[in-house]
C-alpha positions as CSV (number, residue, x, y, z in Angstrom):
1,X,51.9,122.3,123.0
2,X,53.5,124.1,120.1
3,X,51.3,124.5,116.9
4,X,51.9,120.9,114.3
5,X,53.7,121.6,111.3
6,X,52.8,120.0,108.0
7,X,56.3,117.9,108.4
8,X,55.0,116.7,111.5
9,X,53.3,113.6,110.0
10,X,56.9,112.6,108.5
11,X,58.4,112.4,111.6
12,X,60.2,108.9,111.6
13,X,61.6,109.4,115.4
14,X,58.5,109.7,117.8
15,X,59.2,110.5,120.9
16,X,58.1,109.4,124.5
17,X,57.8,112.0,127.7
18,X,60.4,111.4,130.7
19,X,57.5,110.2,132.7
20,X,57.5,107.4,130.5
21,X,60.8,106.5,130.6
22,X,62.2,103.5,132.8
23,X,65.9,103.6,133.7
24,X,67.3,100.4,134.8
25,X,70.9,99.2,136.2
26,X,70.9,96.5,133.2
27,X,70.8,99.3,130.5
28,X,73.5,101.3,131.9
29,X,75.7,98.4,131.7
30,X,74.6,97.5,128.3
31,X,74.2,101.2,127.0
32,X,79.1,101.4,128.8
33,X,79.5,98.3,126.8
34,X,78.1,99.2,123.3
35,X,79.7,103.0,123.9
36,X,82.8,100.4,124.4
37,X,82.2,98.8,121.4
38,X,81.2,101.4,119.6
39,X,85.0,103.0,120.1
40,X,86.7,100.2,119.3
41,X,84.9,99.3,115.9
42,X,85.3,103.2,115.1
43,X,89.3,103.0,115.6
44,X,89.4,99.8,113.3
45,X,87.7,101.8,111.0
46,X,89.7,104.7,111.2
47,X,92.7,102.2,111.0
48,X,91.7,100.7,108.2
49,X,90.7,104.0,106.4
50,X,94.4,104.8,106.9
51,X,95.8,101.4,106.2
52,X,97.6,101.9,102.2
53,X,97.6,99.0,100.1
54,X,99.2,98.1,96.8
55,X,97.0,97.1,94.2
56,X,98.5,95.6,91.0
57,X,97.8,96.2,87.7
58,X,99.1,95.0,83.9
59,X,98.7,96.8,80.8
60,X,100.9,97.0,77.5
61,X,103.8,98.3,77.7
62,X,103.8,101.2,75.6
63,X,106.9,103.2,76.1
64,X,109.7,103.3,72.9
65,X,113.2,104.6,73.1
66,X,113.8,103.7,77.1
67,X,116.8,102.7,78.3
68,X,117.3,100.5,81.2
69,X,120.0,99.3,83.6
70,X,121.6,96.5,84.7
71,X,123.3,96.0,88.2
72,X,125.8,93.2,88.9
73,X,127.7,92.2,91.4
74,X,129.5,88.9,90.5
75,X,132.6,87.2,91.7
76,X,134.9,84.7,90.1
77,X,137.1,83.1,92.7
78,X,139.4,81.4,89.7
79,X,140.0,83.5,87.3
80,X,142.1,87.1,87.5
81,X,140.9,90.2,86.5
82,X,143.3,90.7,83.8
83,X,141.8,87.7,81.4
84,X,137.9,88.6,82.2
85,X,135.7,91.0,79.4
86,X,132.3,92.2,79.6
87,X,130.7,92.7,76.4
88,X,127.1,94.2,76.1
89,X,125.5,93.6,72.6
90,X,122.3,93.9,71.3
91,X,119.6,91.5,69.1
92,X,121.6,92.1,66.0
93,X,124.8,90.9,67.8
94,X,126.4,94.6,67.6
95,X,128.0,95.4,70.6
96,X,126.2,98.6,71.8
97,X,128.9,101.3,71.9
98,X,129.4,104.5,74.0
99,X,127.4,102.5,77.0
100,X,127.3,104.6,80.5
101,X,128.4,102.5,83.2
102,X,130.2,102.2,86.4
103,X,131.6,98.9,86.3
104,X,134.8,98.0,88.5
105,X,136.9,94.9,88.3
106,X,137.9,93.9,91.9
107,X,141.0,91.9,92.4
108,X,140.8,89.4,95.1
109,X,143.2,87.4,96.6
110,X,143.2,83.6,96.2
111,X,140.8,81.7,97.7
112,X,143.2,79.7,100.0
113,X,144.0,83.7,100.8
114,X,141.0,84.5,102.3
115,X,139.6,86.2,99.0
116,X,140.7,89.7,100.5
117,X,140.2,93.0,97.8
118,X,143.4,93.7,96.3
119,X,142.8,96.6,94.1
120,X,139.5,97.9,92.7
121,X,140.0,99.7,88.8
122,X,137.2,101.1,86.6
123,X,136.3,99.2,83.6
124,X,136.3,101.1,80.0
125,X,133.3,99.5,78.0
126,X,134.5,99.7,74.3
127,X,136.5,102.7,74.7
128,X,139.6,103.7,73.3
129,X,142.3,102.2,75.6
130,X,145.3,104.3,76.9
131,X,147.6,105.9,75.0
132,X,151.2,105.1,74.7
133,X,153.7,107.3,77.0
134,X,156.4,107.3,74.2
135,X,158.8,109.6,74.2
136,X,159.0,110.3,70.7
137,X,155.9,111.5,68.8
138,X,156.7,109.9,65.2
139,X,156.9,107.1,67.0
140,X,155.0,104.0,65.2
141,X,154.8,100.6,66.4
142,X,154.9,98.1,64.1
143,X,151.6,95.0,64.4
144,X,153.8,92.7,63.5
145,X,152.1,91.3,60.1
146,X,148.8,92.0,61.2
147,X,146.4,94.9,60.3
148,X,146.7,97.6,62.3
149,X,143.3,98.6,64.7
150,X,140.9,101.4,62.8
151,X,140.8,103.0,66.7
152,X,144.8,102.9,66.6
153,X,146.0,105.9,68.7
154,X,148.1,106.9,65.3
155,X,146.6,105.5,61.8
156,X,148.8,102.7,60.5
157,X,150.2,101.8,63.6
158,X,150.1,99.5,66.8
159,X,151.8,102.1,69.9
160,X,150.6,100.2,72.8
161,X,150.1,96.4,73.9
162,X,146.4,96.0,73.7
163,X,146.5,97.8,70.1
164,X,148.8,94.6,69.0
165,X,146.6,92.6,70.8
166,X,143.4,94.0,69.0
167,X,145.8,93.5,65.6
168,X,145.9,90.1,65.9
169,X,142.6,89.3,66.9
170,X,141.1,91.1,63.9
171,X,143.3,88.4,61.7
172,X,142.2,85.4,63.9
173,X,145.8,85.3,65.3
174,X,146.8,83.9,68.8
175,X,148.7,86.3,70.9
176,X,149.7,84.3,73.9
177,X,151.9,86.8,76.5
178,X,153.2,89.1,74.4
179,X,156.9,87.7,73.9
180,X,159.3,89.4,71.8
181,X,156.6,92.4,71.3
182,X,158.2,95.4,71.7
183,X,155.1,97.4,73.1
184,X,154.2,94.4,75.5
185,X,157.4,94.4,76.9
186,X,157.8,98.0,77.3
187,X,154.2,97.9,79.3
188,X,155.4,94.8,81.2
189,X,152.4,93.2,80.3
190,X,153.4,89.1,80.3
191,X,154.7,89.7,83.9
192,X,151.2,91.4,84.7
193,X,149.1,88.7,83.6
194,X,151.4,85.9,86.0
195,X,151.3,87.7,88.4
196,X,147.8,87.6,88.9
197,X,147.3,84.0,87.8
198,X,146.3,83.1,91.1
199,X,143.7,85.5,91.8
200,X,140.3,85.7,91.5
201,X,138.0,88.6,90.2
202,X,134.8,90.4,91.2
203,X,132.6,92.4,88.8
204,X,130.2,95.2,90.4
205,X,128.6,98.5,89.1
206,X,125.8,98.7,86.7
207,X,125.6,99.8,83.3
208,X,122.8,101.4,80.8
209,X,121.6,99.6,77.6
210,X,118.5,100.8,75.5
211,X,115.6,98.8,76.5
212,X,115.9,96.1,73.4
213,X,116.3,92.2,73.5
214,X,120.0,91.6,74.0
215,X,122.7,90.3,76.2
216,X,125.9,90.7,78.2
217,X,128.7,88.3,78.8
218,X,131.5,87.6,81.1
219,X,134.2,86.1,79.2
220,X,138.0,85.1,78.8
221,X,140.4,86.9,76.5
222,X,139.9,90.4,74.3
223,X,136.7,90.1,72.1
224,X,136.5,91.2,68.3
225,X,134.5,90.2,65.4
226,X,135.9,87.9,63.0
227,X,133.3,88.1,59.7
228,X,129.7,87.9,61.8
229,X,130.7,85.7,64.6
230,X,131.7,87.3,68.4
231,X,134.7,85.5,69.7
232,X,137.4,85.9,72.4
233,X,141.3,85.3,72.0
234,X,141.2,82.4,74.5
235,X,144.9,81.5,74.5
236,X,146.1,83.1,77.4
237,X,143.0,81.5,79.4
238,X,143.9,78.0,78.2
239,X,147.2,78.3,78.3
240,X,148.0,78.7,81.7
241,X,150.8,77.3,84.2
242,X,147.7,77.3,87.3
243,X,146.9,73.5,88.4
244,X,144.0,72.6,86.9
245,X,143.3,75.6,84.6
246,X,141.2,78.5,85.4
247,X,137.6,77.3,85.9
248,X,134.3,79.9,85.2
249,X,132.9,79.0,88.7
250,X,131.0,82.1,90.1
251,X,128.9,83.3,92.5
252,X,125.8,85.9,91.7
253,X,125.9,87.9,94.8
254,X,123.1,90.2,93.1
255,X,121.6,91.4,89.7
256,X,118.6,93.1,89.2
257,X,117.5,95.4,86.3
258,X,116.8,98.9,86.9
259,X,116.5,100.8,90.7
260,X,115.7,98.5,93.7
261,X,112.1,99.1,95.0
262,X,111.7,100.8,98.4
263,X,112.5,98.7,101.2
264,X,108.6,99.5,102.6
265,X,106.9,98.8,99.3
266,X,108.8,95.1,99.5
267,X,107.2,94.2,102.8
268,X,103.5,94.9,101.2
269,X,104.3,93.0,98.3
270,X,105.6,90.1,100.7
271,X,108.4,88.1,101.7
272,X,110.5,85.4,100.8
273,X,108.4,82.3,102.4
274,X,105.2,83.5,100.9
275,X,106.3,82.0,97.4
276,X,102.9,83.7,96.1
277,X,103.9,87.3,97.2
278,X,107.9,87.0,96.3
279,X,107.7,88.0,92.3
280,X,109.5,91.6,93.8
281,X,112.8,89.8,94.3
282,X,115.4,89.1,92.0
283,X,115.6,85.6,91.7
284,X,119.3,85.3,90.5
285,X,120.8,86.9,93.7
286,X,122.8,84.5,96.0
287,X,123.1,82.0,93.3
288,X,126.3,79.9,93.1
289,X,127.7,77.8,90.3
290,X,130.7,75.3,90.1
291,X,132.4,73.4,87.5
292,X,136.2,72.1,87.4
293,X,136.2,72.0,83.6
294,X,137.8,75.0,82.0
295,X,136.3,74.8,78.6
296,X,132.4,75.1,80.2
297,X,129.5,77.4,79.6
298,X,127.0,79.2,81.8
299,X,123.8,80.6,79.7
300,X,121.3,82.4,82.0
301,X,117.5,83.1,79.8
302,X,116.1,85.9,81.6
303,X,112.8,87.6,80.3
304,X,112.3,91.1,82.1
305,X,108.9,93.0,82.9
306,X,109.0,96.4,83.3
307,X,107.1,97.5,86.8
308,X,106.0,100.6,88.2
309,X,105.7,102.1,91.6
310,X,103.0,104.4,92.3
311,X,102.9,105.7,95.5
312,X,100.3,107.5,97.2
313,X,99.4,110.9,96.2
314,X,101.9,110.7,93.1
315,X,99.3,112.5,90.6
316,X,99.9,115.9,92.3
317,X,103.7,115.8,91.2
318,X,103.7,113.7,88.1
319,X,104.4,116.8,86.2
320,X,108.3,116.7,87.8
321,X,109.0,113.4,86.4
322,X,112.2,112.5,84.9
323,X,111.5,109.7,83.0
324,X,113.3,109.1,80.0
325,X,116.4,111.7,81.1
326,X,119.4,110.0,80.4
327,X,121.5,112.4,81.9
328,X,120.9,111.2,85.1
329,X,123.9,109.0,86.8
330,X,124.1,105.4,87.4
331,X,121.8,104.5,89.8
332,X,119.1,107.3,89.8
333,X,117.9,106.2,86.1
334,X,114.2,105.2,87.2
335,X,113.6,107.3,90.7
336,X,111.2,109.8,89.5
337,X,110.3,113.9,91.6
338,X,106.9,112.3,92.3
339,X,108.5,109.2,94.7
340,X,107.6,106.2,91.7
341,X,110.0,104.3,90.4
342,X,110.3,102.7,87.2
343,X,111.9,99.6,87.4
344,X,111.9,95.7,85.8
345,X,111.4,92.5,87.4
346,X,112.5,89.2,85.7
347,X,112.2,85.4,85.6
348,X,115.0,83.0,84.7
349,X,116.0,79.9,83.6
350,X,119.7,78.2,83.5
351,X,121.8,76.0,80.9
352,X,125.3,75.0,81.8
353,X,127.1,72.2,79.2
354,X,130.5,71.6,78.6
355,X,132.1,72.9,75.7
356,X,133.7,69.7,74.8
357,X,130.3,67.9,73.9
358,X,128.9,64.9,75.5
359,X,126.2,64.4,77.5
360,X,124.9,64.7,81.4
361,X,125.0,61.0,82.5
362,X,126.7,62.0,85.4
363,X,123.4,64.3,86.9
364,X,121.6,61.2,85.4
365,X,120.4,63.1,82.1
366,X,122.4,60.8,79.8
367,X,119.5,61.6,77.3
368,X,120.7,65.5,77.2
369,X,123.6,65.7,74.5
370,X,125.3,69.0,74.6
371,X,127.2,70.5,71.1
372,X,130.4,70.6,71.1
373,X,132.6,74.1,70.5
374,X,131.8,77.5,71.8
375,X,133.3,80.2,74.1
376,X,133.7,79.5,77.8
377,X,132.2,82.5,80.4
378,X,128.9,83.4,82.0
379,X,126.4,84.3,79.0
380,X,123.0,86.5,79.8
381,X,120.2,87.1,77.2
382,X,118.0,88.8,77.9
383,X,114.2,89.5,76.1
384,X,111.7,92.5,77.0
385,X,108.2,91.2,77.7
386,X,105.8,93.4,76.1
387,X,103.0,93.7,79.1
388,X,104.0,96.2,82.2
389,X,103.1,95.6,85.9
390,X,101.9,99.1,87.5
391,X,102.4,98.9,91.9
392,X,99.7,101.2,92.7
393,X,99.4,102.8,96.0
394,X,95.6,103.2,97.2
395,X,93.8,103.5,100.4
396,X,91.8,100.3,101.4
397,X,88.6,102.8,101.2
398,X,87.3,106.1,100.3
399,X,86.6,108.7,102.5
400,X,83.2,108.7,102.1
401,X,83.5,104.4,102.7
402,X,84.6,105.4,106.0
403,X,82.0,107.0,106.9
404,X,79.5,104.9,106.0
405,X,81.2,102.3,108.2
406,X,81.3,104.1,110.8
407,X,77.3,105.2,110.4
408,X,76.7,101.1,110.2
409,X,79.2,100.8,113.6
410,X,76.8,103.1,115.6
411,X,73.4,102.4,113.5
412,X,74.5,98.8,114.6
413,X,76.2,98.5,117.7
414,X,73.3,101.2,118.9
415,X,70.3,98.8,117.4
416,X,71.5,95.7,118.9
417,X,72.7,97.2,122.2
418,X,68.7,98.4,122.7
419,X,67.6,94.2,121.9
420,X,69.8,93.2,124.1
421,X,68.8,95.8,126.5
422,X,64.8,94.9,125.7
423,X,65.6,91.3,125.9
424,X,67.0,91.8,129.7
425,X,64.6,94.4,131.0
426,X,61.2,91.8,129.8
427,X,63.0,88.6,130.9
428,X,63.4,91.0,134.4
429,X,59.7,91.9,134.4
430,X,58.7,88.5,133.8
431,X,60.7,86.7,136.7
432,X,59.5,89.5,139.1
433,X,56.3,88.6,138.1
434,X,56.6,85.2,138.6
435,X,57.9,85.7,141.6
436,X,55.5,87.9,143.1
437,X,52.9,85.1,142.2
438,X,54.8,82.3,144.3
439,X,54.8,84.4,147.3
């Protein structure tokens, strides 16, 4: 025997000689199964070692000077394209100027049509609108009693239709088609506007406000500012030769703020029928609203949370992010070099009333009395919430977790294969025993 060392005495693992050693057919089969075993609780492991899962967090938001977009797609079957305005203002009921967009107004046939796309034309946000194609540069409209625009192509006077039009709104004057204008006549623009009394109207794109309480509305008529109140030249929308008069009915085929998060992140988050796992979706898309009264009002209260999406490993390029470039174009504002994406998710609630007062005894709320006056459209306000969701990528475990639970998988599986295996071998001894007693 080999000379004892002083860590002999420590030895926690005796051992036994061969002789000693009983090999039996019940052991093999227990020592395949809990190899068996063994492999299969190891792969789970592994599995779930691998397995990433998205751990949310929510901190104050922090960030100052952001800017944040808005994506729409919204159709009005019963009103053309020619009366409807989009106006983006802020909390102190400024419209925000020089706004980055790509908004389009679609033109759709009539409903009884089909709805088909008639022409698709880029919307200009509170920009200066085209200049007149006059032949004559002294040329100088007259605006007809009213004050001419201070963004008039030429100081002092009104060269194009929508410059008369913005004449008379600044006075409070109705404009109705444009008869006996000289500049509206020249652009044709009475024959424009009944020619598309018929059709309907979808807006799409998305556009890029600073990240402050505000709102955007869809509304009838060019908008001005007549002492401190917003309002719309509405003639034109009232007075119309359509049965019925155009109606503000619309469908909300999608709206979201900021990018749309990854299509793999959504399924960890959850779906649609688990109402606990569904705050990724936007809860305004697919929503459709009807009313036959012309003079009605659609308010949609929507408080957005900004959200992040961290993805795995995203430390080791945060240093390329683009957050806060504004440079970007529409649609990439958020998507950062690193793979997150800074985004907003939002609750919403509804008021619809009719602008010419009354109540809602008819839906059986005769105790809900609405105000009377008011500007018809589709109104969103919108308020910033001051706490931040972070979507954080993580594995379910840490390395070193793994490989503790695999140590327990083999400590384990190993410890109660060899009880089992005891348990069979004495109950063996003991039968042949009592067996050999009998005989």
């Amino acid at each position: 025997m080999p000379p004892k060392s002083r860590f002999t005495r420590l030895d926690a693992f005796t051992k036994t000689v061969d002789e000693a050693r009983v090999r039996t057919t019940s052991g093999g089969i227990v020592t395949i199964a809990s190899l068996l075993i063994v492999f299969w609780l190891a792969w789970g492991e592994w599995a779930d070692w691998r397995r990433i899962v998205v751990h949310p967090e929510l901190i104050v938001d922090k960030g100052r000077g952001e800017k944040m977009e808005i994506h729409l797609n919204i159709t009005f079957p019963k009103i053309p394209c020619e009366l409807l305005t989009l106006d983006v203002m802020d909390v102190s009921g400024e419209q925000q100027v020089g706004v980055m967009h790509g908004v389009s107004k679609v033109r759709l046939a009539p409903e009884a049509e089909g709805g088909h796309v008639i022409d698709i034309k880029a919307l200009d946000l509170h920009s200066d609108e085209d200049k007149a194609a006059h032949l004559d540069p002294e040329y100088c409209g007259g605006c007809y009693g009213a004050t001419p625009p201070q963004n008039a192509q030429k100081p002092g006077c009104c060269n194009t239709c929508d410059e008369v039009r913005e004449a008379y709104a600044s006075v409070s004057w109705a404009f109705g088609r444009g008869e006996n204008v000289e500049q509206c006549e020249r652009e044709h623009y009475g024959e424009r506007l009944d020619s598309q009394r018929k059709e309907g109207c979808r807006i799409e794109g998305a556009l890029r406000v600073n990240k402050v309480i505000g709102n955007f509305h869809i509304a009838p008529g060019r908008s001005f500012s007549n002492g401190n109140m917003h309002v719309h030249d509405l003639n034109n929308y009232f007075d119309t030769p359509v049965e019925g008069g155009h109606v503000f009915s619309h469908t909300i085929h999608h709206l979201r703020f900021g990018p749309q998060l990854p299509e793999e992140l959504t399924k960890k988050l959850g779906t649609k029928t688990n109402l606990w796992t569904n705050h990724h979706l936007n809860p305004l898309d697919d929503t459709k609203q009807t009313t036959t009264e012309p003079a009605y009002n659609f308010m949609y209260f929507v408080k957005v949370v900004s959200t992040s999406y961290l993805p795995l490993g995203w430390e080791t390029q945060a240093y390329k992010s683009q957050l806060g470039s504004e440079w970007v174009g529409i649609g990439s504002y958020g998507h950062q070099h690193d793979g997150s994406v800074e985004t907003h998710q939002y609750s919403v609630t509804s008021h619809r009333r009719s602008l010419n007062g009354g109540d809602d005894a008819s839906e059986g709320h005769k105790e809900k009395v609405h105000a009377r006056g008011g500007i018809p459209g589709v109104f969103f306000s919108y308020d910033i919430s001051p706490m931040k969701v972070i979507n954080r990528e993580e594995r379910s475990k840490s390395f070193t977790g793994f490989l503790t639970g695999l140590c327990a998988i083999v400590g384990g599986t190993l410890t109660v294969a060899a009880a089992v295996d005891r348990g069979l071998y004495e109950g063996g001894t003991r039968l042949r025993k009592l067996q050999s007693k009998t005989m």
